[in-house]
C-alpha positions as CSV (number, residue, x, y, z in Angstrom):
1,X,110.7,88.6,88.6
2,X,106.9,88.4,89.4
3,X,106.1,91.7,91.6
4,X,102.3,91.7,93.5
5,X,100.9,94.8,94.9
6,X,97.8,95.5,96.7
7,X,95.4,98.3,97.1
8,X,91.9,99.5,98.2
9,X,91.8,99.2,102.3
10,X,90.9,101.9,104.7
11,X,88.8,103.0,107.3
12,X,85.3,102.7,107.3
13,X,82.0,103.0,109.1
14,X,79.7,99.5,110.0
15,X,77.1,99.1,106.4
16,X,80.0,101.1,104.4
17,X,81.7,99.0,101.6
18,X,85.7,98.8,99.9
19,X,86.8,97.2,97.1
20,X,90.0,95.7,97.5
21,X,92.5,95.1,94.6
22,X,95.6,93.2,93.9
23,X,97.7,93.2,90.4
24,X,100.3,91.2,90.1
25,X,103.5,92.4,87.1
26,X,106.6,90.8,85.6
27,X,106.6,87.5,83.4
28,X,103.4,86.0,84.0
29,X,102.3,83.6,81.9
30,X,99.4,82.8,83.6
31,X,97.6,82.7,86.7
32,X,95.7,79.8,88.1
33,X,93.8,80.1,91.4
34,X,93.7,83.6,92.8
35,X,92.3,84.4,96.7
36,X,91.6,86.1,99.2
37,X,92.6,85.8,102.8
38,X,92.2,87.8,106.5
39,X,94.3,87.9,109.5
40,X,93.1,89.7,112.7
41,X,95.2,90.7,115.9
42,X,95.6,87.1,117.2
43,X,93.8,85.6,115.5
44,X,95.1,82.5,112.2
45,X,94.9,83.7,109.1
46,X,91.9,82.7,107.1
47,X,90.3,82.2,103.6
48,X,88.0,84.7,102.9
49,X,87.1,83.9,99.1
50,X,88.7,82.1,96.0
51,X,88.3,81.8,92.3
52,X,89.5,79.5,89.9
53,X,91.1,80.1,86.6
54,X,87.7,79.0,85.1
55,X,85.9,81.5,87.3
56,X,84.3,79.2,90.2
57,X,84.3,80.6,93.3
58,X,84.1,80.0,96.9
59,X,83.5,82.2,100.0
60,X,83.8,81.9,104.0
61,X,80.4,81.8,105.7
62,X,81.0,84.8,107.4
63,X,81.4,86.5,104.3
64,X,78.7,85.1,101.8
65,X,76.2,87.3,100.5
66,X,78.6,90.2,101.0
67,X,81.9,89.7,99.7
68,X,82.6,89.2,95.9
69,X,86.0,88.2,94.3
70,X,86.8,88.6,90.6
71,X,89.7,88.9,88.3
72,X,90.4,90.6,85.0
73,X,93.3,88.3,83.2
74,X,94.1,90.6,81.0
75,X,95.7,92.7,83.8
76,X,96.7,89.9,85.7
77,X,94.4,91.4,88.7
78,X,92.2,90.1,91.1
79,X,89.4,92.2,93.4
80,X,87.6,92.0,96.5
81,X,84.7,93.7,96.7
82,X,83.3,94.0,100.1
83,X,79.8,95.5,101.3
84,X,77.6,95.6,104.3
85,X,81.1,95.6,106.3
86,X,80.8,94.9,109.8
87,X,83.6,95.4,112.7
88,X,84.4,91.8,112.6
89,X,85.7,92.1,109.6
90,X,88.9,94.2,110.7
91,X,91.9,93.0,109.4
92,X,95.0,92.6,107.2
93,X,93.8,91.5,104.1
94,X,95.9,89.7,101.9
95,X,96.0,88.4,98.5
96,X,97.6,84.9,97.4
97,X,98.5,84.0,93.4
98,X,99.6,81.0,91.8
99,X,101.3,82.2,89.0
100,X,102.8,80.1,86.3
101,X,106.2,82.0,84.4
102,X,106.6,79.7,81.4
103,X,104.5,77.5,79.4
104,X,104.3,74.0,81.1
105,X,106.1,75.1,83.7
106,X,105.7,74.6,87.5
107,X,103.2,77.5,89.2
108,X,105.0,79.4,92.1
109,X,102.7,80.7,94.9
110,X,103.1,84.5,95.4
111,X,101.5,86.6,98.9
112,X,100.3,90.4,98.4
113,X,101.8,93.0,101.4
114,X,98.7,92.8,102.6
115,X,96.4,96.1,103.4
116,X,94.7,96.8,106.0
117,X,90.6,96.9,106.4
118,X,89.7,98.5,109.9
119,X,85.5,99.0,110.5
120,X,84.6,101.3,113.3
121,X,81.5,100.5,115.4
């Protein structure tokens, strides 16, 4: 069983910054693409950033030049930094993981709890 747990949200001030993290445990093989993604109060949930199992990565425009997303393979963890936040970006945050169990098997798509990111004005 493949367990995912996130970390890193809180309140802020507008200009502050939070780094966000998400590690997933269990038997993990490996992981393939690993992201980021928001939802607001109604509002659709959106990409915020992604990286590739080769390390490319791609962001929203409303985050570029702010936001970076990593991972660290060895603990099976991927991380969001985020600076210059602004009250826009108030949300659930939540990671996303495809994760592949066995060798040449099939990868299975895993969601984080989500955490949530709340920036006063």
């Amino acid at each position: 069983q493949v367990q995912v747990a996130e970390s890193g949200g809180g309140l802020v001030q507008p200009g502050e910054s939070l780094t966000l993290s998400c590690a997933a445990s269990g038997s993990i093989f490996s992981i393939n693409a690993m992201a980021w993604y928001r939802q607001a109060p109604g509002k659709q949930r959106e990409l915020v950033a992604g990286i590739t199992s080769g390390g490319s990565t791609n962001y929203a425009d409303s985050v570029k030049g702010r936001f970076t997303i990593s991972r660290d393979d060895a603990k099976n963890t991927v991380y969001l930094q985020m600076n210059s936040l602004k009250p826009e970006d108030t949300a659930v945050y939540y990671c996303h993981l495809d994760i592949v169990t066995r060798v040449a098997g099939p990868f299975q798509r895993y969601w984080g709890q989500g955490t949530q990111v709340t920036v006063s004005s």
